[in-house]
N, C-alpha and C positions, 0 to 999 in steps of 0.2 A: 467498593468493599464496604459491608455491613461492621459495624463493631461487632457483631456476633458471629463475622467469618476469621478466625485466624489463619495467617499467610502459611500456605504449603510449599513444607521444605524441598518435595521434588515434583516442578512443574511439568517436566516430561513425563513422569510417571503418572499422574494425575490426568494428562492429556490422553495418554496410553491405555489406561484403565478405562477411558470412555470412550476412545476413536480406534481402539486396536494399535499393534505397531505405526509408527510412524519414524521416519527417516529425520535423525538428531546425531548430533555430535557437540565436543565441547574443542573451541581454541581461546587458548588463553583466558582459561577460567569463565567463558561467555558458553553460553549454554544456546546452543542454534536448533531448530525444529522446523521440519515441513510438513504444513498439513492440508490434505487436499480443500483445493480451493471451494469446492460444494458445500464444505463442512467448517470454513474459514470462520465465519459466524457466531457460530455455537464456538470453536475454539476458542477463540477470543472474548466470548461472552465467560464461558469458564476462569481463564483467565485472568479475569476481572475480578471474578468470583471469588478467587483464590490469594489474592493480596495484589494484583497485576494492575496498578491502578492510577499507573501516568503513561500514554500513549506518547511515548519520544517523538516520533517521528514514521509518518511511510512515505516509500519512495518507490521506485519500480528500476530496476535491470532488462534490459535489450538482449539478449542471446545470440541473435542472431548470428549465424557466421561462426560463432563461439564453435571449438572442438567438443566432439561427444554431447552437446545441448541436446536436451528431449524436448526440451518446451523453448515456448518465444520469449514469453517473460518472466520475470519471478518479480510480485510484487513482495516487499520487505514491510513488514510493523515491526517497530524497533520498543517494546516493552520496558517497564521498569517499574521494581514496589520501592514506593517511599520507607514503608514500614521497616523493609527487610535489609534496601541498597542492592537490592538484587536485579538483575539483568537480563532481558531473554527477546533474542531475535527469532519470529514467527515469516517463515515463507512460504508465500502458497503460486504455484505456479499457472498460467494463465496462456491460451493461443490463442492465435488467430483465426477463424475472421472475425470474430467479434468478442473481444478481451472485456469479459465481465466478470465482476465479482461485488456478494454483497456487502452495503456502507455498515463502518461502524460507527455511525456520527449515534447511533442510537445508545453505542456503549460509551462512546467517548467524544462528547462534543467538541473538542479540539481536532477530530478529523475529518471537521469541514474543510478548513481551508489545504489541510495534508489534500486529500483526495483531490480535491480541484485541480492544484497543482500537477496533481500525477497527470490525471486527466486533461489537464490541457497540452503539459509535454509529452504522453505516451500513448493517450487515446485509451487508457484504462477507463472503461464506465461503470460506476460501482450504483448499483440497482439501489433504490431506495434513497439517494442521496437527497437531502431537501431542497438543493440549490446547483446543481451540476452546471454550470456557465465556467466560460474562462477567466483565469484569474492574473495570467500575465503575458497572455497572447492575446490583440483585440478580436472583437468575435467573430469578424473578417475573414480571421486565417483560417484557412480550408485542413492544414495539415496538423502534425504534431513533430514537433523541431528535434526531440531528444530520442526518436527512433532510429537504429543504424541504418534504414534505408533512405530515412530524409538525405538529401543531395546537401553538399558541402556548400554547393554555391546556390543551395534557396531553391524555388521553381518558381518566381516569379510573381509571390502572391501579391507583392506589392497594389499590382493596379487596383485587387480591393481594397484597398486602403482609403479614406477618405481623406480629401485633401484637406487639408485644416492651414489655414490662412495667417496670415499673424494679426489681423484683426479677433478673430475666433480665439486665439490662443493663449 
């Protein structure tokens, strides 16, 4: 946010005025939006724009199996203006076969290592990222651990694993 942007009082409204209707509600004084994932971007970039200028957190949701689900994933940016104290969950929804969506590391250099994360537990690839490697699965593993179809009991990625010695260690 510029000194020359003052923080707007209604971010849905704001979003609405340049993306058309979009699917929002309020629980418990939290202000939730979903905006298609093509247009995530530019959301977000607005957003920014508008006083939205600490990136809490993203994370992503599994759907799968889920009652009435339309999509596979819903990935979450968890928003927040210092200025205001105000608060605002942004969802953009995401399928299968190939779960892409663009990086915001360009709006918010803190969702480098967010993104990674997702991307290493959910196989979310978000296009542009500067560094897309895993961040807490070694680079080994074939799968992604926090999707509902990962098997409870593993699939055995172990053997690529390199053996590391206790000389090595």
């Amino acid at each position: 946010m510029t000194s020359q942007t003052p923080p707007v009082d209604d971010p849905i409204a704001a979003l609405t005025a340049r993306f058309g209707p979009l699917e929002n509600d309020t629980f418990r004084g939290q202000a939730r939006v979903v905006v298609p994932a093509p247009e995530a971007l530019d959301a977000l970039r607005l957003l920014r724009q508008i006083g939205f200028d600490l990136l809490v957190d993203v994370t992503c949701v599994d759907y799968l199996e889920y009652r009435n689900a339309r999509h596979r994933y819903g990935l979450v940016y968890l928003l927040a203006s210092t200025a205001t104290n105000r608060r605002l969950t942004v969802r953009a929804y995401l399928d299968d076969p190939d779960p892409a969506i663009a990086s915001v590391v360009p709006i918010w250099e803190a969702a480098n290592w967010l993104e990674r994360e997702v991307w290493d537990m959910f196989g979310i690839r978000f296009v542009g990222h500067p560094d897309l490697r895993r961040l807490v699965m070694p680079e080994e593993f074939a799968a992604h651990p926090l999707r509902k179809d990962y098997p409870l009991q593993g699939r055995g990625e172990r053997h690529n694993f390199p053996v590391i010695t206790r000389d090595h260690s």
